[in-house]
C-alpha positions as CSV (number, residue, x, y, z in Angstrom):
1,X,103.2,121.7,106.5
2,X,100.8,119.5,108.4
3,X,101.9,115.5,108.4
4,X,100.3,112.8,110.2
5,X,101.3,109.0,110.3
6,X,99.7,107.0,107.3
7,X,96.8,104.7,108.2
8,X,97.6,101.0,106.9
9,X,95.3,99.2,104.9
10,X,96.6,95.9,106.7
11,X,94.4,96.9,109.3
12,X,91.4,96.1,106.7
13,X,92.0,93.1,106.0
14,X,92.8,90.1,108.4
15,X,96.7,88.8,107.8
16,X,97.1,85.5,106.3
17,X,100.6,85.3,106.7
18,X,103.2,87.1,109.2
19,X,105.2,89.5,107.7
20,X,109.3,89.6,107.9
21,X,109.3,93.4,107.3
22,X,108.6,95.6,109.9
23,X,109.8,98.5,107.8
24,X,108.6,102.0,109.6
25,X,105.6,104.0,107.3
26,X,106.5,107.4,106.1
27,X,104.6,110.5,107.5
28,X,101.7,111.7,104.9
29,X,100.4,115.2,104.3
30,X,97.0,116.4,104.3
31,X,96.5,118.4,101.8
32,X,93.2,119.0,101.7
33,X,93.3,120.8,104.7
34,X,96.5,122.5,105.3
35,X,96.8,126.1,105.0
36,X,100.4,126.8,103.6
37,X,100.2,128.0,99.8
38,X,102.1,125.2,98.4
39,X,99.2,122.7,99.7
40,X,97.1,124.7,98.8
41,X,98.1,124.6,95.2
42,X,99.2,121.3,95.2
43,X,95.2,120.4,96.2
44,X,93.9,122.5,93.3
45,X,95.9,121.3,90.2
46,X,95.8,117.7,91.2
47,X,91.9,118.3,91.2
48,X,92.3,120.1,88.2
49,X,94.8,117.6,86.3
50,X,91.7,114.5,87.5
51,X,88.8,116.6,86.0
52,X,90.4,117.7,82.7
53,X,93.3,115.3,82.0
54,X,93.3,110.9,80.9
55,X,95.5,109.0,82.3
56,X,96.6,107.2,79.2
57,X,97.3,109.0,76.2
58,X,96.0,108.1,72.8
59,X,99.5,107.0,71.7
60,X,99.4,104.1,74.4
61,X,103.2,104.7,75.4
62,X,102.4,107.7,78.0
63,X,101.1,107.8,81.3
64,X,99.7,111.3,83.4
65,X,102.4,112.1,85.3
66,X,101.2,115.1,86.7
67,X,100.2,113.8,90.3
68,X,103.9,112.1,90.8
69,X,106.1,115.5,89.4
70,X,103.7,117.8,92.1
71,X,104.4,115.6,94.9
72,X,108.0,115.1,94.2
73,X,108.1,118.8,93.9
74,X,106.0,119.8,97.1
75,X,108.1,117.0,99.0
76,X,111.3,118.2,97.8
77,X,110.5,121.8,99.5
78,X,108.8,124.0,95.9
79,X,107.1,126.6,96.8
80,X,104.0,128.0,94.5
81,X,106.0,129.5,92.1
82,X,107.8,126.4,91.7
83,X,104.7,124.3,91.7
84,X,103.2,126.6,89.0
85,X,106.1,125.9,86.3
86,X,105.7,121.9,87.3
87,X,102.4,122.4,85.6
88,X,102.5,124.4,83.0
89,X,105.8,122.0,81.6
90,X,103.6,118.8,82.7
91,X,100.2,119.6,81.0
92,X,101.8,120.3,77.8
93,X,102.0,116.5,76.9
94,X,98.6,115.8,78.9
95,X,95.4,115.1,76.7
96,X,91.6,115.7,77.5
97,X,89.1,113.2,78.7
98,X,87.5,110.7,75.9
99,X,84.4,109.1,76.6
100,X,84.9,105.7,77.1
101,X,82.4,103.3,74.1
102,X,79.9,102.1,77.1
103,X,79.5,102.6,81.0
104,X,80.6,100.3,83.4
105,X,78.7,98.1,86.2
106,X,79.5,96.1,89.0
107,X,78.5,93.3,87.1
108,X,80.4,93.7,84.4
109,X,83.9,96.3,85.3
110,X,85.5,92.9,85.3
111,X,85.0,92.2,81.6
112,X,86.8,95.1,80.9
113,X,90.1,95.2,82.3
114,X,93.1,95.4,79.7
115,X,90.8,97.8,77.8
116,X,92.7,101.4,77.8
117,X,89.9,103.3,75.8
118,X,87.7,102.1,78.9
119,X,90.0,104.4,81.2
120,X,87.5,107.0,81.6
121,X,84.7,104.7,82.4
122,X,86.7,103.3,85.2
123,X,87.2,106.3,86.8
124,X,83.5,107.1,86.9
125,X,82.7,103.2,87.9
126,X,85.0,103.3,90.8
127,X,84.0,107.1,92.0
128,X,80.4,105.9,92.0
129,X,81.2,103.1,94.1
130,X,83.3,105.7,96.7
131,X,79.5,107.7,97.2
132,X,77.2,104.8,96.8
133,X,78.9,101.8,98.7
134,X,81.9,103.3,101.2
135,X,80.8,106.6,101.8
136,X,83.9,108.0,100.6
137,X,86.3,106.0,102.4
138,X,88.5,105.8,99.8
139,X,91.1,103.9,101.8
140,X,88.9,101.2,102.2
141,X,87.8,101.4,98.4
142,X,91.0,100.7,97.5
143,X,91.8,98.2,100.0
144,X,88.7,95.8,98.3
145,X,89.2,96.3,94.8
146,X,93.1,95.8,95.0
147,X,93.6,93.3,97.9
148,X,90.5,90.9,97.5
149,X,88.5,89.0,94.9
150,X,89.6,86.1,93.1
151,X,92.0,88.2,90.8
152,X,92.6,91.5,92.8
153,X,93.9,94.4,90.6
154,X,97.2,94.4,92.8
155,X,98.6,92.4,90.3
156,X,98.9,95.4,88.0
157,X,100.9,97.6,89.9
158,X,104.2,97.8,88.5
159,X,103.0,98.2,85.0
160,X,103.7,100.4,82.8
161,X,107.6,101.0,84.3
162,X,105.8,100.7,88.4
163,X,103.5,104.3,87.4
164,X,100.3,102.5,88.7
165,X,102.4,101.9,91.8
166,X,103.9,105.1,91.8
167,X,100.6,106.3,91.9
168,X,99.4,104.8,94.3
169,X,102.1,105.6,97.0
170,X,101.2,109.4,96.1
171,X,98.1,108.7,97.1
172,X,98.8,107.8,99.9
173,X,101.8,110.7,101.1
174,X,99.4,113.3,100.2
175,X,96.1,111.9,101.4
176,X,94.6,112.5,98.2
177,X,91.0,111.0,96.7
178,X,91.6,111.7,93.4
179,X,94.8,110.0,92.9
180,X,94.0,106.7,94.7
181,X,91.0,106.2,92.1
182,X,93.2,107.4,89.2
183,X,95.4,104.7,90.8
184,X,92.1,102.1,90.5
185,X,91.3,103.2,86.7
186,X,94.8,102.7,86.1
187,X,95.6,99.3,87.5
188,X,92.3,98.2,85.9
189,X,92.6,99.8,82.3
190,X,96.0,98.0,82.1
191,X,95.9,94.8,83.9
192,X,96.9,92.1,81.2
193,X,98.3,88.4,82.1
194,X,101.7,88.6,80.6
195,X,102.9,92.1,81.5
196,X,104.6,92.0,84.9
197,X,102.3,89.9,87.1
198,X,102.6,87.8,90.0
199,X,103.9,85.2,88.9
200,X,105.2,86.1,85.4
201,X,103.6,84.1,82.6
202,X,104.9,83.8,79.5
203,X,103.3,83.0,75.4
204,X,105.9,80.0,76.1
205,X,106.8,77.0,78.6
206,X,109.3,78.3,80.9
207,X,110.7,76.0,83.5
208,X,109.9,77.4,86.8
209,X,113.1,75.9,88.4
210,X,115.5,78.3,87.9
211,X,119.9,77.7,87.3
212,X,121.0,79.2,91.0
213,X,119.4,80.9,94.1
214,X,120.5,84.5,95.6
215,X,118.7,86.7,98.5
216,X,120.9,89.4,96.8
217,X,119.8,91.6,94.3
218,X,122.7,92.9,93.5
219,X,124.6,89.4,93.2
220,X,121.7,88.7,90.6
221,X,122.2,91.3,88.7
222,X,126.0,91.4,88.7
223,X,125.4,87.6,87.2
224,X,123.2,89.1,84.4
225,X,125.6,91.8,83.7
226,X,127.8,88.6,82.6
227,X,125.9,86.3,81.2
228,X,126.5,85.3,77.5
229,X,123.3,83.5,76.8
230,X,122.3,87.3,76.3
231,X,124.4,87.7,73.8
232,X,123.7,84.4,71.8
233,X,120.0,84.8,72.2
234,X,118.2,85.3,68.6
235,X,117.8,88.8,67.9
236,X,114.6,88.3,66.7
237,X,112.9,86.1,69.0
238,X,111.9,87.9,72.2
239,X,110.9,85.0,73.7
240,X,115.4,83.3,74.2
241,X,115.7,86.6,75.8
242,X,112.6,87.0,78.1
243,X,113.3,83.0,79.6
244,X,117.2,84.1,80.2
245,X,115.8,87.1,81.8
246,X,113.0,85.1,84.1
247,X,116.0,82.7,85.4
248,X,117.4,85.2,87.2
249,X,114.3,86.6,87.9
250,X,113.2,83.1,89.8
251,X,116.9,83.1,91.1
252,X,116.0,85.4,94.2
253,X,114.5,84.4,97.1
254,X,113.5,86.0,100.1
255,X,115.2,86.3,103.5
256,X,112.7,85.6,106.2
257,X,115.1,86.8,108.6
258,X,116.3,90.2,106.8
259,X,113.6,91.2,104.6
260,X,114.1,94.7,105.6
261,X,117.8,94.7,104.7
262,X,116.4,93.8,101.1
263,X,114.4,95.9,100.8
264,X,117.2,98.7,102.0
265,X,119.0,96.3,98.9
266,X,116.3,97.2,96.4
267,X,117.0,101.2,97.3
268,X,120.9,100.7,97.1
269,X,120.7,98.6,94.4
270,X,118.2,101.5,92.2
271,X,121.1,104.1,93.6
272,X,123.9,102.6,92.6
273,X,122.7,102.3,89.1
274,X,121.3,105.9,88.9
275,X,124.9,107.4,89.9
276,X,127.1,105.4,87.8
277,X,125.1,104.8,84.4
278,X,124.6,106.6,81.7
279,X,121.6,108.5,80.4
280,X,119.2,106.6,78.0
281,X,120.8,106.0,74.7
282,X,117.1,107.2,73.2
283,X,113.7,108.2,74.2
284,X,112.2,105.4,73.7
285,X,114.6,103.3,75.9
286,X,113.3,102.6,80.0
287,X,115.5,105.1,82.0
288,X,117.4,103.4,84.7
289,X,115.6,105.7,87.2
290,X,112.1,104.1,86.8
291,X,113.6,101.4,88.7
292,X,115.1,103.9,91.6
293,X,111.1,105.7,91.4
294,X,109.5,102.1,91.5
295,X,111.5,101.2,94.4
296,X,110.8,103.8,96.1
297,X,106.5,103.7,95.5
298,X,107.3,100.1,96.7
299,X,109.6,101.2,100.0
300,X,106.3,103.6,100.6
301,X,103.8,100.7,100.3
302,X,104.7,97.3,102.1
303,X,104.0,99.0,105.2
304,X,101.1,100.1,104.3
305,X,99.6,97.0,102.8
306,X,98.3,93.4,103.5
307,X,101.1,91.3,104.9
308,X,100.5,88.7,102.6
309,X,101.1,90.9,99.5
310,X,104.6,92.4,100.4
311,X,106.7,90.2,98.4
312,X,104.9,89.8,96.0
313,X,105.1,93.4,95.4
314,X,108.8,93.3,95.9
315,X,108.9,90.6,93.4
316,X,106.9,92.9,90.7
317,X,109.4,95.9,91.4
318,X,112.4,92.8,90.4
319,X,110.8,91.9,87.5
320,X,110.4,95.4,86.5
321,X,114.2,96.2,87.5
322,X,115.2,93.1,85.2
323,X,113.8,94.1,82.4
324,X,114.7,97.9,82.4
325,X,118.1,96.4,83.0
326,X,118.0,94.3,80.3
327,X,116.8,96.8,77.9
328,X,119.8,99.4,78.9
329,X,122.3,96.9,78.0
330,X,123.2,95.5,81.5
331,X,125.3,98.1,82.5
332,X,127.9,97.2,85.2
333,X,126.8,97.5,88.7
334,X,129.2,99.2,90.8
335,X,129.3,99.1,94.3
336,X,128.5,101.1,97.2
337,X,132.4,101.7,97.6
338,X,133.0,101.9,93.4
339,X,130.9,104.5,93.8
340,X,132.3,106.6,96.3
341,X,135.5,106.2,94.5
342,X,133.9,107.7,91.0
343,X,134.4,111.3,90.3
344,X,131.1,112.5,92.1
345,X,132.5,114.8,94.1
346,X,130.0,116.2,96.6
347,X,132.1,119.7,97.1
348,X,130.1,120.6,99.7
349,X,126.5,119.7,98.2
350,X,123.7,118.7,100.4
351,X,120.5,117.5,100.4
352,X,118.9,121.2,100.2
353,X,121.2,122.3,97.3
354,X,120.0,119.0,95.1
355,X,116.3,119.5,96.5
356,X,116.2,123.6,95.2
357,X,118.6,122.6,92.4
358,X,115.6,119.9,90.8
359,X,112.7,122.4,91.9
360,X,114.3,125.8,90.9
361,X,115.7,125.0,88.0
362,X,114.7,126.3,84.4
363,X,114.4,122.1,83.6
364,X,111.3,120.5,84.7
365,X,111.9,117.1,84.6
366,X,109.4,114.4,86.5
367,X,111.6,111.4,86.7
368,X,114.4,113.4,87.7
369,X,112.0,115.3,90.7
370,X,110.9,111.7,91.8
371,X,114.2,110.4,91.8
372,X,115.9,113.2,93.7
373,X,112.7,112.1,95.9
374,X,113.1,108.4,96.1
375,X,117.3,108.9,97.2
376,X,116.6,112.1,99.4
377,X,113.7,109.6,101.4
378,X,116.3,105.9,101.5
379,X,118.4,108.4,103.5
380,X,116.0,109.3,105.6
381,X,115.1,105.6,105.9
382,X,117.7,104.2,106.5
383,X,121.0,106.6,106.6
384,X,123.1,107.4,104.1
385,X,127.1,107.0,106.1
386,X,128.8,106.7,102.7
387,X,127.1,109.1,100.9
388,X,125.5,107.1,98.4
389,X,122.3,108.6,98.0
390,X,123.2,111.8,97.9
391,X,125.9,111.3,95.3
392,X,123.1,109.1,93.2
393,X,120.9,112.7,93.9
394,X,123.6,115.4,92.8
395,X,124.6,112.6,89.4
396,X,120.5,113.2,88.6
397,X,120.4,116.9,89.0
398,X,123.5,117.2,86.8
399,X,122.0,115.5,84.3
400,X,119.0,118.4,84.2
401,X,121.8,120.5,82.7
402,X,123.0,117.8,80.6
């Protein structure tokens, strides 16, 4: 498997501001040129799943999953085989290209974004611009569109549960084309002013000042978990519960000093939650592992990014992490010792049997792949002493048998 370091795109655009994190990058794989079979097939269907396959389905609730399940899968050690049951489960929920009503220009793509039945014409808008204007230096492409402009589509990245930023992290790990302007179509075909942005906005005055300050997320939530204003807010008006929800949100501040050990916070924080709660009470309900994946896509990309945009993307992944928390019923959040102390008995399980567990198994499950991921790449981060990311990791794959 051939890996190189990523290239940042902070080196495209002058810093503004000094960063507090100094975070390492993660390696990246080439696979457009590497020879071992899994690459190889990894290359093909993701050029396969961008020629044949939207990113939004028709029912507006589903995203294209497809290029986060094969990299979790290739990451996690699959071999072809493997890779070839990812797909065939995956595609069976996929749907084919529409044409979008009209094409799109540069002097108009901007009148457009929101608009999901544009999707396809994004796609061809911003691949014309890789030939014609940065002779396919797709890192650079992506760099303008989501970094610069008055309102830069950066502010659309933890959508739709942190996918678009999920996607865009995959991009990067496995050097692909395709994915970082499925990542550009996406952010731009979803980009609204009320969903997760930078700062939130609601339909309503909220005051900005919020009850109490915290550099922890975990204090935060542990707060949430018991506040009663949740309880007394009116059923139905969504609007008591969304300013409840943004107090906290404005509660945390950053630690100049130990950004990093927040963002190692974020990770613990998503682990935490993934090995002591339960499973979604129905399909329709946020998982608490989007917020594990979309820390993770954000752990991948502040090192890779403009400076001035890092906590700002840590602030969309809290939003994000509020709101999924929120909608699972604020669970309790247990710490890093509670959790040792819960029956999760490793019994001699590693990180190899959870990796061949999620990729061998007759279950193919993406968020359970990129979760699995996510834990399996904290510990590589940063350690994992206490075992709590690999306890978070063997909780998910137990749950595939569920």
């Amino acid at each position: 498997m051939i890996s190189i370091s990523i290239p940042s795109l902070s080196n495209l655009i002058p810093w503004r501001d000094r960063t507090p994190f100094t975070t390492p990058p993660m390696q990246t794989h080439e696979i457009d040129t590497a020879q071992e079979r899994p690459a190889r097939a990894v290359k093909h269907m993701l050029k396969l799943n961008h020629a044949n396959y939207s990113l939004l389905r028709s029912d507006g609730a589903h995203r294209n999953q497809m290029p986060h399940v094969l990299g979790a899968y290739f990451l996690l050690g699959a071999d072809a085989n493997a890779l070839d049951r990812a797909w065939e489960a995956e595609s069976k929920a996929l749907e084919p290209w529409v044409d979008s009503p009209a094409e799109i220009s540069t002097y108009d793509w901007r009148d457009f974004l929101g608009k999901r039945e544009y999707q396809r014409a994004f796609l061809d808008f911003f691949e014309d611009q890789l030939v014609v204007n940065y002779a396919y230096d797709w890192r650079k492409l992506v760099s303008d569109y989501l970094f610069t402009g008055q309102e830069p589509l950066f502010k659309a990245l933890c959508s739709g549960l942190g996918h678009t930023a999920l996607h865009l992290s995959t991009a990067f790990v496995l050097s692909s084309r395709e994915v970082a302007m499925e990542t550009l179509a996406l952010a731009a075909s979803t980009m609204t002013t009320t969903a997760n942005t930078d700062p939130p906005t609601l339909r309503h005055t909220h005051p900005q000042q919020p009850t109490y300050h915290s550099t922890s997320f975990q204090e935060i939530l542990t707060t949430a978990h018991k506040d009663k204003r949740f309880s007394t807010a009116t059923p139905t008006n969504d609007e008591d519960a969304e300013s409840i929800l943004l107090d906290h949100y404005h509660a945390w501040t950053l630690d100049s000093q130990n950004a990093d050990a927040q963002l190692r916070e974020a990770l613990d924080v998503a682990a935490s939650l993934a090995a002591s709660s339960p499973s979604p009470s129905s399909p329709d309900t946020p998982s608490i592992l989007n917020i594990l994946v979309a820390a993770h896509a954000v752990r991948v990309l502040i090192p890779l990014i403009p400076g001035r945009f890092h906590e700002r993307l840590l602030r969309q992944w809290w939003l994000l992490t509020l709101r999924v928390y929120v909608a699972q019923g604020r669970p309790e959040l247990l710490s890093r010792v509670s959790v040792q102390e819960e029956e999760h008995d490793l019994d001699g399980r590693n990180w190899g049997w959870a990796a061949a567990r999620c990729v061998q198994g007759p279950r193919v499950d993406a968020l359970s792949a990129q979760s699995v991921l996510a834990l399996k790449e904290a510990a590589g981060t940063w350690g994992d002493a206490d075992g709590l990311y690999l306890r978070a990791a063997v909780r998910v794959v137990k749950g595939l048998a569920a």
